[in-house]
C-alpha positions in Angstrom: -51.5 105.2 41.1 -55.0 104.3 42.2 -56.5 101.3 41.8 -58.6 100.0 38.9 -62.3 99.8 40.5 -64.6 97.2 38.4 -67.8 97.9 40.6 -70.4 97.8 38.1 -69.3 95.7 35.6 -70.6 92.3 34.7 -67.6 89.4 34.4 -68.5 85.6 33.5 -72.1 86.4 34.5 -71.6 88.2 38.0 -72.5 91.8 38.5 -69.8 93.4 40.9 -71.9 95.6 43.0 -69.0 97.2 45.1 -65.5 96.8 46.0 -65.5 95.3 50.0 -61.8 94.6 50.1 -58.1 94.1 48.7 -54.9 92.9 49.3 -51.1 92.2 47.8 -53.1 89.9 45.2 -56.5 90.4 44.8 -59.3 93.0 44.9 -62.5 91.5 46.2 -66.2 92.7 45.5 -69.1 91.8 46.8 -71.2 90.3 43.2 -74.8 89.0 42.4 -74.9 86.4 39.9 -78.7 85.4 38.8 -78.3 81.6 40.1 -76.3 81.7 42.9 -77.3 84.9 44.5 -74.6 87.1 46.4 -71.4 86.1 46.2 -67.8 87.2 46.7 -65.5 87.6 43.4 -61.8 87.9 43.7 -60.0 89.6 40.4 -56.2 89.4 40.5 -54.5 92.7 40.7 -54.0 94.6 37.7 -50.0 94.7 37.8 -49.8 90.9 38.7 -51.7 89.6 35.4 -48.7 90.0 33.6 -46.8 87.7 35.9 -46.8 84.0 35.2 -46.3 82.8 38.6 -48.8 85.2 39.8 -51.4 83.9 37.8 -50.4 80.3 38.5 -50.8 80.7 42.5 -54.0 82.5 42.0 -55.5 80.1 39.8 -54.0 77.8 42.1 -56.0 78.8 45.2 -59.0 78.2 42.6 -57.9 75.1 42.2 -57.6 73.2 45.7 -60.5 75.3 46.9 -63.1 73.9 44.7 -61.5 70.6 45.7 -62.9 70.9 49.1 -66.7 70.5 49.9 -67.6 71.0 53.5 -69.8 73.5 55.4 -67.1 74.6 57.3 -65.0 76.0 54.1 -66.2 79.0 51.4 -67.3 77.0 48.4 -65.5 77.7 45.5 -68.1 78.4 42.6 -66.1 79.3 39.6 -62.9 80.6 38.3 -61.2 81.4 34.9 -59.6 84.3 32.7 -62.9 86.2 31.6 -62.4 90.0 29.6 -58.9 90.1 30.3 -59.0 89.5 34.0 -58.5 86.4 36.3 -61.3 85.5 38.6 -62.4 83.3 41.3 -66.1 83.2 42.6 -66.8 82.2 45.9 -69.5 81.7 48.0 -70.5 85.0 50.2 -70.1 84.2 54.0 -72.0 86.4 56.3 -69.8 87.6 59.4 -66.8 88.9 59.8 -62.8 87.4 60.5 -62.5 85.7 63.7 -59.5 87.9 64.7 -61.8 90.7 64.2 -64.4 89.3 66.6 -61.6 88.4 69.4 -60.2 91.7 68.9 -62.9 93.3 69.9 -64.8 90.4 72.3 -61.5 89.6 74.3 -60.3 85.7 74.8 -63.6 83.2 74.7 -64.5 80.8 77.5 -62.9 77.6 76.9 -66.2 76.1 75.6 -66.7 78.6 73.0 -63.5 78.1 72.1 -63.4 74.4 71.5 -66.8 74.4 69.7 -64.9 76.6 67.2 -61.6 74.9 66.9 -63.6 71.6 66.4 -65.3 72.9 63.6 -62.0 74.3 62.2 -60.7 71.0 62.3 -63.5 68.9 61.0 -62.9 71.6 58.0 -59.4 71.0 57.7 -60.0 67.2 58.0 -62.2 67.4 54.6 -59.5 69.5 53.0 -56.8 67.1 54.1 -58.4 64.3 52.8 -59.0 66.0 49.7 -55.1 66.1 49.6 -54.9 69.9 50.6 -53.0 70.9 53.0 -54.0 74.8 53.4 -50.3 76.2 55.2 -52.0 79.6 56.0 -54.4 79.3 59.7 -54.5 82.0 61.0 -57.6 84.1 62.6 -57.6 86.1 59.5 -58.4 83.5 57.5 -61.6 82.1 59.1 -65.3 84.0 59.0 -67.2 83.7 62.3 -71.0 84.5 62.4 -71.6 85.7 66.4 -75.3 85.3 65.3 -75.1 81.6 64.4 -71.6 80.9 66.3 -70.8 78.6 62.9 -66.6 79.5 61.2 -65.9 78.9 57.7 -62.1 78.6 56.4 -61.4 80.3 53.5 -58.0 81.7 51.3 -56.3 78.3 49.9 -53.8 80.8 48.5 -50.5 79.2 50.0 -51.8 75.8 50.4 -50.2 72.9 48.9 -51.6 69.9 46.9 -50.0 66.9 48.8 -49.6 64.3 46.7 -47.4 67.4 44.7 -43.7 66.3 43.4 -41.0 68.8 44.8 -40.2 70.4 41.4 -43.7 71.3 40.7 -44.0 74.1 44.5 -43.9 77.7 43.9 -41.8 78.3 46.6 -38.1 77.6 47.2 -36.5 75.8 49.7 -34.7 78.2 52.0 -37.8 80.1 52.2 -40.9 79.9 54.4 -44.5 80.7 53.2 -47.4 81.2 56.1 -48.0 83.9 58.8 -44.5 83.7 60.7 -47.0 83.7 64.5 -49.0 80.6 63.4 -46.6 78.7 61.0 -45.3 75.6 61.9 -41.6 75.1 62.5 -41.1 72.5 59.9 -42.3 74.9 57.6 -39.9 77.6 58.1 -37.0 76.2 56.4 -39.4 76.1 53.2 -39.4 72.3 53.2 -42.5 70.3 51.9 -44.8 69.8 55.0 -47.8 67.7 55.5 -51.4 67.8 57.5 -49.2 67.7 61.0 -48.1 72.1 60.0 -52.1 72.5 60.0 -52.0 71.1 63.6 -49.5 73.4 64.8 -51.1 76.5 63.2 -54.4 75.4 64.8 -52.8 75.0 68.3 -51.6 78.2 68.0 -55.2 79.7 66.9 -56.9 77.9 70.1 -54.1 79.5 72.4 -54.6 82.6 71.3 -58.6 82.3 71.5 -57.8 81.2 75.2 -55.6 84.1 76.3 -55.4 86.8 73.6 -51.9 86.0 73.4 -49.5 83.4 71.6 -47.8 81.0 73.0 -43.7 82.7 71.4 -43.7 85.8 72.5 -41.1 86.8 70.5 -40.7 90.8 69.9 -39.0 90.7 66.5 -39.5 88.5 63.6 -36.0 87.3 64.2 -36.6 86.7 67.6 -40.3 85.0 66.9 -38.1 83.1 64.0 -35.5 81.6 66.1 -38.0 80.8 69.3 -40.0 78.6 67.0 -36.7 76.7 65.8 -35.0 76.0 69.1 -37.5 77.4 71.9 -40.6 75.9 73.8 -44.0 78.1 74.4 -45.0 79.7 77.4 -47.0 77.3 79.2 -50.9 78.2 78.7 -51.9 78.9 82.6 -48.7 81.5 82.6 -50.3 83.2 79.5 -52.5 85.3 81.6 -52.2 86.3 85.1 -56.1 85.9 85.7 -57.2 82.7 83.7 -56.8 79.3 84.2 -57.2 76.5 82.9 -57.9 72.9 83.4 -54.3 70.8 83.0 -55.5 68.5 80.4 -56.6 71.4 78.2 -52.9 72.9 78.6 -51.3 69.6 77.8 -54.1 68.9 74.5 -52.5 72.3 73.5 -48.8 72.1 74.0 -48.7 68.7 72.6 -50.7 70.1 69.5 -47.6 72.9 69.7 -44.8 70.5 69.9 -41.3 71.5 67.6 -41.3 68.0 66.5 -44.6 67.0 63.9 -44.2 63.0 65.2 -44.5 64.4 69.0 -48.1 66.4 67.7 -51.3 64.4 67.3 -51.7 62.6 64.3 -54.8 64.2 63.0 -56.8 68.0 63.3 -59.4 65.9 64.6 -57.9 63.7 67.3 -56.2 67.1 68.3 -59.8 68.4 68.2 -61.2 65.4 70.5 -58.2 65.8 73.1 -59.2 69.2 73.9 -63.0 68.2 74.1 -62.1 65.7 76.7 -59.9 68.3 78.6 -63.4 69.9 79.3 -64.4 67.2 81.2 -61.6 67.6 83.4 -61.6 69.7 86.6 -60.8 73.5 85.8 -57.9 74.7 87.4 -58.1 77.6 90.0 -55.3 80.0 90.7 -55.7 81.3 94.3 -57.8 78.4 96.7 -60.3 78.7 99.6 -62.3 81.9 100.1 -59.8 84.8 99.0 -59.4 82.8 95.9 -63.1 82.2 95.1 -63.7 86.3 96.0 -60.8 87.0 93.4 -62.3 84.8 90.6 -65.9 86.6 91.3 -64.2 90.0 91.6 -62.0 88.8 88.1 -64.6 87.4 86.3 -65.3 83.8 85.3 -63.1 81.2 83.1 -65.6 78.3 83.5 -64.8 76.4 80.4 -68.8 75.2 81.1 -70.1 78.2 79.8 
């Protein structure tokens, strides 16, 4: 059964122009409404309104993300029940997902890199001190604008109010909510986590804007599960045979990827400020002398100064 397509309709004031995306939740459309100007509104799916829990997390996302003000996250405008239907404006962000853009631009220079991952944190900082913890990182989940190189976090849909008692979560313990690639290993046992699984998930993100790979290489979501619970990552200058790296911003990264939360940094932004001072230090070269400066010229530059 198709769909239910609402383009063309007006709900609580916005005019859906078109439909620009879906998923196991939520249709989005692209929406004008006569103050704010374009925007993005997110209707629950039709077979979820029903569903009590359903409408709970959904209204939920509402929730924590109009909690959070910061440039670096999609404002939350307005949400509700409006003609039958369950709704959650946002603010329209021009670009497109960062995993898109890496997808198609290949890994970024570590300076690129950083300048993004510090403005993913100084986000997540605002929402942590809010007392959100958002649970879901992942390149996905952040819009990147090549044309003014600025990211915005967005989809509070799993995130977790921390100041929540135990019997109030959605999810029960035994089972794991996230993206099983970036989600923190604390977290995979379903247990309440706190700003240190945003770390982890973050780490993981700068990794894989480093190398276009992650650091458990895991074939098998079994596999992936178990390396997170008892294994260690592949170092970050063994993640690709012609990139390098300078040590510090290896160890800024593993650190940020330890098992244990106490053994990560204490905050997204002194995990932020590490790697910036890794840039400082010398990059690493892998081959010395001439043959090794023709094979970087021939391989193409990792100079984390551009």
């Amino acid at each position: 059964m198709s769909s239910e397509n609402l383009a063309g309709r007006t709900i609580a004031g916005y005019r859906l122009l078109e439909r620009v995306g879906e998923g196991g939740t939520a249709e989005v459309y692209r929406a004008e409404h006569p103050e704010r100007g374009p925007c993005a509104f997110k209707v629950l799916r039709q077979r979820l309104r029903g569903d009590p829990t359903a409408v709970k997390r959904f209204l939920r996302e509402a929730g924590y993300g109009s909690r959070v003000r910061h440039p670096g996250v999609v404002r939350t405008y307005d949400y509700g029940e409006a003609d039958g239907l369950y709704y959650l404006a946002l603010e329209w962000a021009d670009g497109n997902s960062l995993a898109d853009y890496v997808h198609h631009a290949g890994p970024l220079a570590p300076a690129q890199a950083v300048r993004l991952v510090r403005q993913l944190a100084d986000a997540l900082s605002a929402a942590h001190q809010a007392g959100i913890i958002h649970r879901d990182l992942k390149p996905e989940n952040i819009i990147y604008d090549p044309a003014t190189e600025r990211v915005k976090l967005l989809d509070f849909g799993i995130a977790r109010d921390a100041e929540l008692p135990a019997e109030e979560r959605l999810t029960r313990t035994g089972f794991f909510v996230g993206t099983l690639k970036y989600v923190a290993p604390e977290a995979l046992s379903g247990e309440l986590v706190d700003g240190r699984a945003d770390i982890f998930s973050l780490a993981t993100i700068t990794y894989w804007l480093l190398t276009g790979t992650h650091p458990f290489t895991g074939r098998t979501p079994r596999e992936l599960f178990q390396q997170l619970l008892t294994g260690t990552p592949v170092p970050l200058n063994r993640a690709a045979p012609r990139l390098a790296f300078p040590p510090a911003l290896e160890t800024a990264i593993l650190k940020g990827l330890a098992r244990d939360p106490a053994n990560r940094q204490p905050t997204v932004t002194e995990f932020a400020v590490e790697l910036e001072a890794a840039l400082a230090a010398k990059p690493a070269t892998k081959g010395g002398g001439l043959l090794g400066a023709i094979k970087r010229i021939v391989g193409g530059s990792n100079d984390p100064t551009q």
